[in-house]
MIFI-758360 format. One line per 10 residues: number of its first residue (from 1); their letters; for each residue x, y, z of C-alpha. Coordinates in pm, 1 decimal, always signed. Layout:
BEGIN
NUM) a) X/Y/Z | ...
//
This chain:
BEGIN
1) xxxxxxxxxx) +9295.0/+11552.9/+12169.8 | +9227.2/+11912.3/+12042.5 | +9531.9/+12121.9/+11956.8 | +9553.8/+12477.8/+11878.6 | +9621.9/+12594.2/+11508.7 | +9814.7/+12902.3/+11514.7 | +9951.2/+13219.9/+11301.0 | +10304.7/+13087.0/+11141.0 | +10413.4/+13436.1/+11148.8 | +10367.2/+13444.9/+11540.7
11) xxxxxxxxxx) +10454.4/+13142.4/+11672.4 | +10824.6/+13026.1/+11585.8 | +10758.6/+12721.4/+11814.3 | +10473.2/+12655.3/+11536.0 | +10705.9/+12734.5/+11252.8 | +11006.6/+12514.1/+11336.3 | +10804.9/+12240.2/+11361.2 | +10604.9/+12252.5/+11070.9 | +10976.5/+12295.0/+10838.5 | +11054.5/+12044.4/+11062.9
21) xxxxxxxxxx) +10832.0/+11742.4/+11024.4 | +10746.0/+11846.7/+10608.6 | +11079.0/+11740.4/+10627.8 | +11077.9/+11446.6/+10780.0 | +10771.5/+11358.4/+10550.6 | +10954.7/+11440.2/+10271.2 | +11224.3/+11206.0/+10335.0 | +11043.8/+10912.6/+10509.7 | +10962.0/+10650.2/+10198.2 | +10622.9/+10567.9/+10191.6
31) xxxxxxxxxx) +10704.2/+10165.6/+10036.8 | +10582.1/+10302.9/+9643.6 | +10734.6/+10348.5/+9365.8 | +10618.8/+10576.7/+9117.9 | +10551.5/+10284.3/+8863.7 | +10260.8/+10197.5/+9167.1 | +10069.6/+10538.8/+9038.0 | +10129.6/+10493.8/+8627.4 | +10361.9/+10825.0/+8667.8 | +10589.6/+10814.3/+8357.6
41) xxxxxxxxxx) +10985.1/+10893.4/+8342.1 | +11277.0/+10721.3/+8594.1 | +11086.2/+10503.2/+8883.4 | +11186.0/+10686.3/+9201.0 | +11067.6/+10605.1/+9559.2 | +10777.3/+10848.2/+9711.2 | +10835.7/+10977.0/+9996.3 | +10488.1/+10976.9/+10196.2 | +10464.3/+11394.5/+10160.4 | +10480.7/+11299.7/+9832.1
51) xxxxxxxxxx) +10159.7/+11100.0/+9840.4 | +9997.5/+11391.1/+9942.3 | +10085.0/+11531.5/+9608.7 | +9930.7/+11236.4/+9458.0 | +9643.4/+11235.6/+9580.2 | +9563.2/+11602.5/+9509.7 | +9643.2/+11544.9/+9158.3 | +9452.6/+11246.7/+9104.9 | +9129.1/+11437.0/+9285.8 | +9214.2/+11683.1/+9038.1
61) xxxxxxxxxx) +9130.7/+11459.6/+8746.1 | +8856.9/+11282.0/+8869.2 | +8598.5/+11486.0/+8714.2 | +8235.7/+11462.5/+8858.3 | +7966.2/+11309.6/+8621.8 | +7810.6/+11443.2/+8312.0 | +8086.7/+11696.9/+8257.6 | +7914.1/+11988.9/+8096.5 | +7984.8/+12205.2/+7764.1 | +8193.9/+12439.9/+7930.2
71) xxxxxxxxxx) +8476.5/+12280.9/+8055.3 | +8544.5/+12554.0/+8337.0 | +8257.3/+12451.0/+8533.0 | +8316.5/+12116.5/+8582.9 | +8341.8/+11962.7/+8918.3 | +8590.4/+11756.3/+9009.5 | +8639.2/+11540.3/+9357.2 | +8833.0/+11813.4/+9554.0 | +8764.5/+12147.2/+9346.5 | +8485.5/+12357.9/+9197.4
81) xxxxxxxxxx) +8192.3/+12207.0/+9371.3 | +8080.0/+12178.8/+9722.9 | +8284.3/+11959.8/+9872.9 | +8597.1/+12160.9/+9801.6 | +8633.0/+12263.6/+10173.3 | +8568.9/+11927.2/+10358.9 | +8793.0/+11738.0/+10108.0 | +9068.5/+12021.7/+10190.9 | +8982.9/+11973.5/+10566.5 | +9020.4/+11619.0/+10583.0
91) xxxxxxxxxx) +9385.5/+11629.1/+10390.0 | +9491.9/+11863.5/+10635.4 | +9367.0/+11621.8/+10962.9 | +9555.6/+11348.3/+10727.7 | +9878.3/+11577.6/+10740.8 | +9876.4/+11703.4/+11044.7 | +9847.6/+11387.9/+11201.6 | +10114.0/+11245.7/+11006.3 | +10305.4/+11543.7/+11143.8 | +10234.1/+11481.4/+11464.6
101) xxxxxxxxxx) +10324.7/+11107.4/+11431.9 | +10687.5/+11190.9/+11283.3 | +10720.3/+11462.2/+11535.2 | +10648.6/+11232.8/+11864.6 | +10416.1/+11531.8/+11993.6 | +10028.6/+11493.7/+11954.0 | +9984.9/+11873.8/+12035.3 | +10128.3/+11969.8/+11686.2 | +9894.2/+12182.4/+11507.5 | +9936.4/+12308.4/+11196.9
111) xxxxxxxxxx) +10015.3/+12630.4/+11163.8 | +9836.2/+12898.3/+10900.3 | +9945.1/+13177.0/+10685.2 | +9687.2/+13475.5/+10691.9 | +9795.2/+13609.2/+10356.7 | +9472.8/+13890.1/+10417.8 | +9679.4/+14074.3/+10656.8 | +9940.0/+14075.6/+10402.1 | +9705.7/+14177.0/+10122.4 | +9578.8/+14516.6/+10353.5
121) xxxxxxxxxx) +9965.2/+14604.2/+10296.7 | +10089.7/+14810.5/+9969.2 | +10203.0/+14609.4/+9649.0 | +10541.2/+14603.9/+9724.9 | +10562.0/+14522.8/+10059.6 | +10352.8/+14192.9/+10002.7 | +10644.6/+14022.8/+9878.0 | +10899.2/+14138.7/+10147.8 | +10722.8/+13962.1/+10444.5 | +10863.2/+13793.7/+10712.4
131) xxxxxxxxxx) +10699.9/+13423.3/+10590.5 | +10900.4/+13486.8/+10239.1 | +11279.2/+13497.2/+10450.9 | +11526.2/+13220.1/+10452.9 | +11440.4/+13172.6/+10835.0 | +11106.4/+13133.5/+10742.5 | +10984.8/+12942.2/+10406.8 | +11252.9/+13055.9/+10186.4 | +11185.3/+13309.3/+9894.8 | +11127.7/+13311.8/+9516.2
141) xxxxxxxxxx) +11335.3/+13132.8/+9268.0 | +11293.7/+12863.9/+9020.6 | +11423.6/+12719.8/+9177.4 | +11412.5/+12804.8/+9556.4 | +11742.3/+12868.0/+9705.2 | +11658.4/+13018.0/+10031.4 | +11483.0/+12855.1/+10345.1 | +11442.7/+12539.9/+10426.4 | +11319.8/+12396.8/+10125.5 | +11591.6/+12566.1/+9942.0
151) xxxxxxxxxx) +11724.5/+12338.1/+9697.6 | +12159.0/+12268.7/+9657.1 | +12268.2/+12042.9/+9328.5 | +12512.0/+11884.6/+9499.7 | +12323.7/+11814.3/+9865.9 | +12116.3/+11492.0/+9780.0 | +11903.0/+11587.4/+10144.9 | +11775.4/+11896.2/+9938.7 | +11396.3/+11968.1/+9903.7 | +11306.1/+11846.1/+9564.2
161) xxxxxxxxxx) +11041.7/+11797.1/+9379.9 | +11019.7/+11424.3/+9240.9 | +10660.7/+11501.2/+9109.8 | +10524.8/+11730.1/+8860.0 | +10257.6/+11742.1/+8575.6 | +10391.9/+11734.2/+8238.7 | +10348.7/+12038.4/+8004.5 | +10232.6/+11925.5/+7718.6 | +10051.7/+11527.7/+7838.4 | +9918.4/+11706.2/+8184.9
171) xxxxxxxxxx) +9993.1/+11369.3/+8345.5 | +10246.0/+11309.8/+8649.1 | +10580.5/+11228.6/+8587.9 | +10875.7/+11204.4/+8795.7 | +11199.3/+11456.9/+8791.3 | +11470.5/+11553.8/+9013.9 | +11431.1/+11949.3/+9038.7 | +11390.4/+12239.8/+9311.9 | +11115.9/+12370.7/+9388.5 | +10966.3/+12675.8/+9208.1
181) xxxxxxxxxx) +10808.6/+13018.3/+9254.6 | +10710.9/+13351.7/+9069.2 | +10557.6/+13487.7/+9311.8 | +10356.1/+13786.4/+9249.4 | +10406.6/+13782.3/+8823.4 | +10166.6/+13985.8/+8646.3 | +9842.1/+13815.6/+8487.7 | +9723.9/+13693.6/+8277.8 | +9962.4/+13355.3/+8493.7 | +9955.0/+13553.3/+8817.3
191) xxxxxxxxxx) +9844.8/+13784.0/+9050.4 | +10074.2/+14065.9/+9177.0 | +9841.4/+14113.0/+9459.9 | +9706.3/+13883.6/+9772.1 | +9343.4/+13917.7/+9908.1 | +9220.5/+14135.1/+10134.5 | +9090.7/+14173.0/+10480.4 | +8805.7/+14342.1/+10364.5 | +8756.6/+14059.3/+10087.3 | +8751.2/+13772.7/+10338.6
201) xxxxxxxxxx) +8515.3/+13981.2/+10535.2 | +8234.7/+13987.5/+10244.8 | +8285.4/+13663.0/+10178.4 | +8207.1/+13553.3/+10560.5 | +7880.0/+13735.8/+10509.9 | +7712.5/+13551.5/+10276.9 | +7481.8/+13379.3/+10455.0 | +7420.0/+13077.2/+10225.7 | +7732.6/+12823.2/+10176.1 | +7633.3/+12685.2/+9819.9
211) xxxxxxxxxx) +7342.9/+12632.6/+9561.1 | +7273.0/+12489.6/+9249.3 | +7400.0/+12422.2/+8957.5 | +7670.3/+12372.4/+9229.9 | +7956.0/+12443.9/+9026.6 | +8237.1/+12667.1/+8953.5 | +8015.3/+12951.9/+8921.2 | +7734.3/+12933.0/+9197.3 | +7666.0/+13143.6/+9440.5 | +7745.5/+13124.1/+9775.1
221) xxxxxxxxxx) +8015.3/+13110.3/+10042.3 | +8211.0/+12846.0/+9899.0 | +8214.5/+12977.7/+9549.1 | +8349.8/+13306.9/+9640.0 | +8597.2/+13176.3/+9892.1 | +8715.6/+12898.4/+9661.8 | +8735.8/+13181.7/+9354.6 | +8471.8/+13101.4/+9133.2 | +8365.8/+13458.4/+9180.7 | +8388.9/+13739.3/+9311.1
231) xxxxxxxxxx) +8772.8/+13830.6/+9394.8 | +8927.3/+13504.7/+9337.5 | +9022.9/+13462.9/+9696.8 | +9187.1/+13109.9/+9741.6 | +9277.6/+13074.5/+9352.4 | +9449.6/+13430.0/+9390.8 | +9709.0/+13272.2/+9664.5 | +9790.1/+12968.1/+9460.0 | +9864.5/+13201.7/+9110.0 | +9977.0/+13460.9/+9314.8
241) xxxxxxxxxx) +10285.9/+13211.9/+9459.6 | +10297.9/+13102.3/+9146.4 | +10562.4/+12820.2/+9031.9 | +10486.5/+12486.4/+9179.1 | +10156.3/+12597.5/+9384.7 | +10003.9/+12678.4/+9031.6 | +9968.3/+12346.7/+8920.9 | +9755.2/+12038.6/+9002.6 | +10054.4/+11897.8/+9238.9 | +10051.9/+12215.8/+9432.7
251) xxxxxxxxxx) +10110.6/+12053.9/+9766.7 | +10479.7/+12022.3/+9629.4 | +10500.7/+12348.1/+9782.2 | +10463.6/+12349.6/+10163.0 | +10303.2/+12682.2/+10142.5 | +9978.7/+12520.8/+10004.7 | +9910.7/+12372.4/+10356.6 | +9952.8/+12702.5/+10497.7 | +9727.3/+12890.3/+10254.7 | +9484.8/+12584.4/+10279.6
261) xxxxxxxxxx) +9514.0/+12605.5/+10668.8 | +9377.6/+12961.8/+10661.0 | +9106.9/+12889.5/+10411.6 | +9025.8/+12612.4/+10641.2 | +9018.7/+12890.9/+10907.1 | +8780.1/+13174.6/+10730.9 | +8591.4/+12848.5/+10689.0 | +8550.2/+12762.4/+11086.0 | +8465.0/+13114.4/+11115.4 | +8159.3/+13090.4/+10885.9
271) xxxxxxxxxx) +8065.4/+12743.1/+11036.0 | +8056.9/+12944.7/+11377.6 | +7855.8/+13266.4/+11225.3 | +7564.9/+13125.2/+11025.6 | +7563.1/+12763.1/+11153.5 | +7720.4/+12409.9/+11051.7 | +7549.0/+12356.8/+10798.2 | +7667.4/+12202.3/+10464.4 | +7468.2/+12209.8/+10090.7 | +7383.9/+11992.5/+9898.6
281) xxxxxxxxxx) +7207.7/+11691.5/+10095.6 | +7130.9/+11356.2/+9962.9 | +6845.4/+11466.4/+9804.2 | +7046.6/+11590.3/+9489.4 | +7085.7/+11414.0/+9228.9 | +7344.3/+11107.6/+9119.1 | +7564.3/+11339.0/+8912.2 | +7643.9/+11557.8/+9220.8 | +7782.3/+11192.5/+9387.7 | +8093.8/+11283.4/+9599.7
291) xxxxxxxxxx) +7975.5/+11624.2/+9672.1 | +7642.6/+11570.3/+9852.8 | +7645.4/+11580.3/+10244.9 | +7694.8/+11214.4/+10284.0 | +7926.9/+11091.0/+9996.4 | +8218.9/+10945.6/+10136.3 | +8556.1/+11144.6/+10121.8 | +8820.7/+10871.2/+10064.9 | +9182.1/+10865.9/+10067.5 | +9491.4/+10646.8/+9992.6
301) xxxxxxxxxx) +9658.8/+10750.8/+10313.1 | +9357.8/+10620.4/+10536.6 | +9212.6/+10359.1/+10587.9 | +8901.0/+10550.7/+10738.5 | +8658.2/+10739.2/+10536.3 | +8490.1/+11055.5/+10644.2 | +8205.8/+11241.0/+10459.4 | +8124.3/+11615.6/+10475.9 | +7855.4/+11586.3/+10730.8 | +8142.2/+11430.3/+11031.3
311) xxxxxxxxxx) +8363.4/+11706.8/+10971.3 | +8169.3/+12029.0/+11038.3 | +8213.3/+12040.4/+11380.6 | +8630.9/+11986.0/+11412.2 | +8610.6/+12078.2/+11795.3 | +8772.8/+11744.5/+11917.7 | +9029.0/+11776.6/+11675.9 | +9175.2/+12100.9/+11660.6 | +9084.5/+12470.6/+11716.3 | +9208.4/+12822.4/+11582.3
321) xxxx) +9417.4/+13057.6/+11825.2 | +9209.8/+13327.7/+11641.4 | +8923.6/+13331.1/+11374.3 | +8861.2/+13627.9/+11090.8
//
C-alpha cells in the first residue's frame, strides 16, 4: 500500500514511531557477527539497523571502474555518480519496511527533516530547533546524552554505536561507544550553516538530472543536490551534524534517514516538475556499470533487486504530505 511520508517536526505520531522502531532495529540481532563482514576488534552481534550501516559503508568503498587521477571524482556504488539518489531511495523502502515490519503497522512512513526551513532561519537559531531537543532526537555531544539515542555507561539498552571506521586503516571495526555530534563546527570539518530554501529551489530548476563525465563534478540536478557543486546541499547536512553522520557509517546516526528522507523528497519534486526521467541509459559505457538506468541496485538485506529505472515512479509505495 502507499503511505504518507511526513514533516518529523509536525507530526509527533510520525516521530514516536520512527525513535520507536530505530529502536527496535537497533536491538533486534540480525544472526551476524561482525567476524561475517571482516570488521576487525571484539566480535559483537549486529543488530539488523546495524546492517544498514554496513551496507552504506561497503557501497562506499566499492569504487566504480577505471578510477581516475583525481581521486575526488571517483564514483562509487551509492555516491558521486548518478545513481546516488535511487541507491538512497531503495535503502530507505528497505528501512522503512523493516520499520513497518517491527512496528506491526504497514502505514508507517518515514518521516523527513526539512533542514531548508531551518537554514532560512539566522545562524544561531539553527541549532536550537525543536528536532535537536531531548523529546525529539536528542542534541549534540560526543557523545549524545539527550533524546532517545542518548547514550548512559551503565544502561546496557543505550544507543550505541558498535560500528565505526577506523582513523588511521579507514576500515570498519567494532566498539562500544555513544553516538557523536558537532553539530554546526566551523570548516574546514563542518558547516556552521544548513541549506537554504532558496538553494533547494535552484537546484529543482535545473532542468537536466545528470551528464557526462557523470561524476562528482557534472552538471546537473543530481550533482548540485548531492554537493558536487554549487552549495553543497546534501554534503552540507551530513558535515554540518557532524560526528558520526560525517563518516562513511553515517547511518549510525538516525538523523541520516531523515536528511536522506528529504533529499529523497526535493527529489520526487523534480521527478514531478521536469519528468521521470533518469541519465545515463544503457548506452554508456562499461565503466559507468552500476550507474546506468538498468544496472541492478543490490542489497544484503533483500533478496530482490531493483534498478534505477523501477523506482522513478514510487506512487504505490509511498507519497509526500508536501513537496518543495
Amino acid at each position: 500500500m502507499s503511505v504518507i511520508r511526513r514533516n518529523i517536526v509536525n507530526d509527533l505520531a510520525a516521530r514516536d514511531a520512527f525513535v520507536r522502531g530505530v529502536l527496535m532495529l537497533k536491538n533486534e540481532a540480525s544472526g551476524s557477527t561482525t567476524r561475517d563482514f571482516g570488521i576487525s576488534g571484539p566480535v559483537v552481534n549486529v543488530s539488523t539497523y546495524d546492517l544498514f550501516v554496513i551496507w552504506h559503508y561497503q557501497a562506499m568503498m566499492q569504487a566504480t571502474p577505471p578510477p581516475p587521477a583525481n581521486s575526488q571524482r571517483i564514483r562509487n556504488a551509492a555516491h558521486r555518480g548518478p545513481v546516488f539518489l535511487p541507491w538512497h531511495r531503495v535503502m530507505l523502502l528497505l528501512l522503512e519496511a523493516n520499520l513497518q515490519r517491527v512496528l506491526g503497522d504497514i502505514t508507517f512512513g518515514l518521516p523527513y527533516w526539512d533542514w531548508a526551513v531551518d537554514g532560512d532561519l539566522p545562524q544561531a537559531a539553527q541549532v536550537s530547533t525543536p528536532l535537536w531537543t531531548s523529546d525529539w532526537i536528542g542534541g549534540n555531544g560526543r557523545p549524545v546524552t539527550s533524546g532517545p539515542f542518548r547514550f548512559n555507561p551503565s544502561d546496557a539498552t543505550s544507543w550505541r554505536v558498535r560500528i565505526e571506521v577506523g582513523s588511521t586503516t579507514g576500515a570498519l571495526r567494532s566498539v562500544n561507544r555513544g553516538l557523536s555530534r558537532q553539530i554546526a563546527s566551523p570548516p574546514p570539518g563542518g558547516s556552521l550553516t544548513l541549506p537554504t530554501t532558496s538553494q533547494v529551489s535552484t537546484a529543482l530548476g535545473i532542468s537536466v538530472y545528470d551528464s557526462f563525465d557523470w561524476n562528482a563534478t557534472s552538471n546537473g540536478f543530481r550533482t548540485y543536490l548531492e554537493g558536487g557543486i554549487g552549495p553543497r546541499i546534501h554534503d552540507r547536512v551530513h558535515i554540518w551534524v557532524g560526528g558520526d553522520m560525517a563518516s562513511a557509517a553515517s547511518p549510525n546516526d538516525p538523523v541520516f534517514y531523515l536528511n536522506h528522507c528529504n533529499v529523497d523528497r526535493i527529489w520526487e519534486s523534480w521527478l514531478t516538475t521536469h519528468g521521470k526521467t533518469y541519465l545515463p541509459d544503457m548506452s554508456a559505457g562499461a565503466y559507468l556499470r552500476g550507474h546506468r538506468i538498468d544496472d541492478p541496485i543490490a542489497s544484503p538485506l533483500s533478496s530482490s533487486v531493483a534498478t534505477p529505472r523501477q523506482v522513478l515512479d514510487v506512487a504505490t509505495n509511498y507519497s509526500y504530505d508536501v513537496l518543495p
